[in-house]
C-alpha positions in Angstrom: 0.0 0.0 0.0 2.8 2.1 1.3 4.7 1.8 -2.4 0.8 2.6 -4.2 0.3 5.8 -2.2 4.4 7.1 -3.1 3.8 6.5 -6.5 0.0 8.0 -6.8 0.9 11.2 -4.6 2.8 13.0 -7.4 0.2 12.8 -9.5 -2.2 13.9 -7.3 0.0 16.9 -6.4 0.4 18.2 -9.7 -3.1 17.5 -10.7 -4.1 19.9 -7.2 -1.1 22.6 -8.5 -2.2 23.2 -12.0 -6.1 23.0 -10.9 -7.3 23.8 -7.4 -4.5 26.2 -6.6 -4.8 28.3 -10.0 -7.8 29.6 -8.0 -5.9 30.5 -5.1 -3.0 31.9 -6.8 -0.9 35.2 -4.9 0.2 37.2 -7.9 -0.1 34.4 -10.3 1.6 32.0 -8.3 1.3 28.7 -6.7 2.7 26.4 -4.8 5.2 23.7 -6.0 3.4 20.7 -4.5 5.6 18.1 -6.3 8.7 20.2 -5.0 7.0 19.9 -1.3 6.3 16.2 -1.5 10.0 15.7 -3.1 11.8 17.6 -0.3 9.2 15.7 2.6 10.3 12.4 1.0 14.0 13.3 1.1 14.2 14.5 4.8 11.9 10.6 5.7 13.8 8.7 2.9 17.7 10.0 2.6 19.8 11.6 -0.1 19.9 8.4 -2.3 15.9 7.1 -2.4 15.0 11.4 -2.8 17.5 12.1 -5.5 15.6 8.8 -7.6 12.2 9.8 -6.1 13.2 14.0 -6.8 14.5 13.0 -10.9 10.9 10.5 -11.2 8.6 12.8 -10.0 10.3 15.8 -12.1 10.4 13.6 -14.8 6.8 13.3 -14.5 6.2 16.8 -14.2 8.3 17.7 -17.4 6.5 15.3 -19.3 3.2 16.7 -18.0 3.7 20.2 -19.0 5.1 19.5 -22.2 8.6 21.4 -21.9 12.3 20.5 -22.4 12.1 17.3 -21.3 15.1 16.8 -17.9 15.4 20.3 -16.9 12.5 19.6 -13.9 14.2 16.1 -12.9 17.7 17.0 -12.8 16.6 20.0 -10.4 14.0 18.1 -8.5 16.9 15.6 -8.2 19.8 17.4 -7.1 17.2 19.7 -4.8 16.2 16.2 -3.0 20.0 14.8 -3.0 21.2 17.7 -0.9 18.1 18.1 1.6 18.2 14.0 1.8 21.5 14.8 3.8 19.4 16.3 6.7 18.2 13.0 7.3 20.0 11.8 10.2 21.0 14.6 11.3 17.6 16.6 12.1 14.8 16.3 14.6 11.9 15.0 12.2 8.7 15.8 14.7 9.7 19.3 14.6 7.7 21.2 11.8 10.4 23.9 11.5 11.9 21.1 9.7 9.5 20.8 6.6 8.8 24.7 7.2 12.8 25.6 6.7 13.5 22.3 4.4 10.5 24.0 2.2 12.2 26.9 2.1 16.1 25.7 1.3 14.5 23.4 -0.9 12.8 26.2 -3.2 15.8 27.9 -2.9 18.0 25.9 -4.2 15.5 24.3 -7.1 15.0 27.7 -8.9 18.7 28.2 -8.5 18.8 25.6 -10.7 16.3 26.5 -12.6 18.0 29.6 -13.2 21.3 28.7 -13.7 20.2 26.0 -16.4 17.9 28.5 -18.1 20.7 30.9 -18.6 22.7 28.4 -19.9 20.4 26.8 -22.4 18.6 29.8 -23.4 20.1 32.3 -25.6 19.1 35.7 -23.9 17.7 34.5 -21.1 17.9 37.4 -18.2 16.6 37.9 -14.9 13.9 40.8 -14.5 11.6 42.3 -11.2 8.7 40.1 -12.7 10.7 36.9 -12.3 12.4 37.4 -9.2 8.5 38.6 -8.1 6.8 35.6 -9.2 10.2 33.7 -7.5 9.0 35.5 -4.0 5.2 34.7 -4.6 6.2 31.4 -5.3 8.7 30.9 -2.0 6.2 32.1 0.2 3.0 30.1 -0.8 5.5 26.8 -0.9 6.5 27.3 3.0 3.2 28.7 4.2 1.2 25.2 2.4 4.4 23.4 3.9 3.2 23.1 7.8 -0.1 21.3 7.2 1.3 18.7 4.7 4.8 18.4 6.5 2.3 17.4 9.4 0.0 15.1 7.4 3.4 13.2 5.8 4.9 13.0 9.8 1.5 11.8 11.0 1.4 9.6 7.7 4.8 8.2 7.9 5.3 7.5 11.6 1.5 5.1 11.5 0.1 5.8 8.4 -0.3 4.9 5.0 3.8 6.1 4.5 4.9 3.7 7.3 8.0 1.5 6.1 6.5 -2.1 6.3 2.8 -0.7 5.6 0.9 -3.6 4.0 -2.6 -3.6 2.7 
């Protein structure tokens, strides 16, 4: 069951980011739910199992919207690799956790997003309506962080998400 639900969950979340939250957009933003789910699995899971869960699920969402195909996975993936690390080495029933995981995690994935975009795209430049958008974004991924970081703990420590979780 545990292994259905991991594998259902990111399409569920980017189903709910490109529907439900376009209605409750700040600015035109919403919140990165497969991003959220990526970083969550990371901090349960460790580096290796969220860098291959991080490059699926990205995968997933590249194929979805119908862009270059890799740029979502390899950010997804390296984003998940690094916050994996925290694994052992953080408190997991705090929610300051997901709230400040959420927020490195975002961070560090439109970094990435950035730096491959000005690589790969011939006059690509930074202006105040992406760095806005970048904000927007930021801010509605760590304030939709708390409930679900709670939901995945809840989920993970006697839920559906807990290792050896049969049907």
């Amino acid at each position: 069951m545990r292994a259905l639900i991991i594998v259902l969950l990111p399409f569920l979340a980017l189903f709910l980011q490109t529907t439900f939250f376009r209605s409750f957009s700040i600015q035109g933003a919403v919140p990165d739910l497969l991003l959220i789910l990526v970083i969550f699995y990371s901090v349960f899971n460790g580096s290796t199992k969220g860098a291959v869960y991080g490059v699926a699920c990205g995968i997933w969402e590249d194929l979805y919207q119908g862009r270059i195909i890799g740029v979502n996975a390899i950010c997804k993936g390296i984003t998940a690799f690094i916050l994996g690390r925290m694994q052992g080495e953080v408190f997991q029933e705090n929610i300051l956790v997901g709230v400040i995981g959420v927020l490195g995690g975002t961070i560090i994935n439109v970094a990435l997003l950035f730096m491959i975009s000005f690589l790969a795209i011939p006059g690509f430049s930074l202006n105040r309506a992406i760095l806005a958008d970048v904000v927007y974004h930021g801010v509605y991924n760590v304030i939709i962080s708390a409930p679900i970081y709670i939901w995945y703990l809840r989920s993970s420590r006697g839920g559906v998400l807990r290792e050896g979780q049969s049907i």
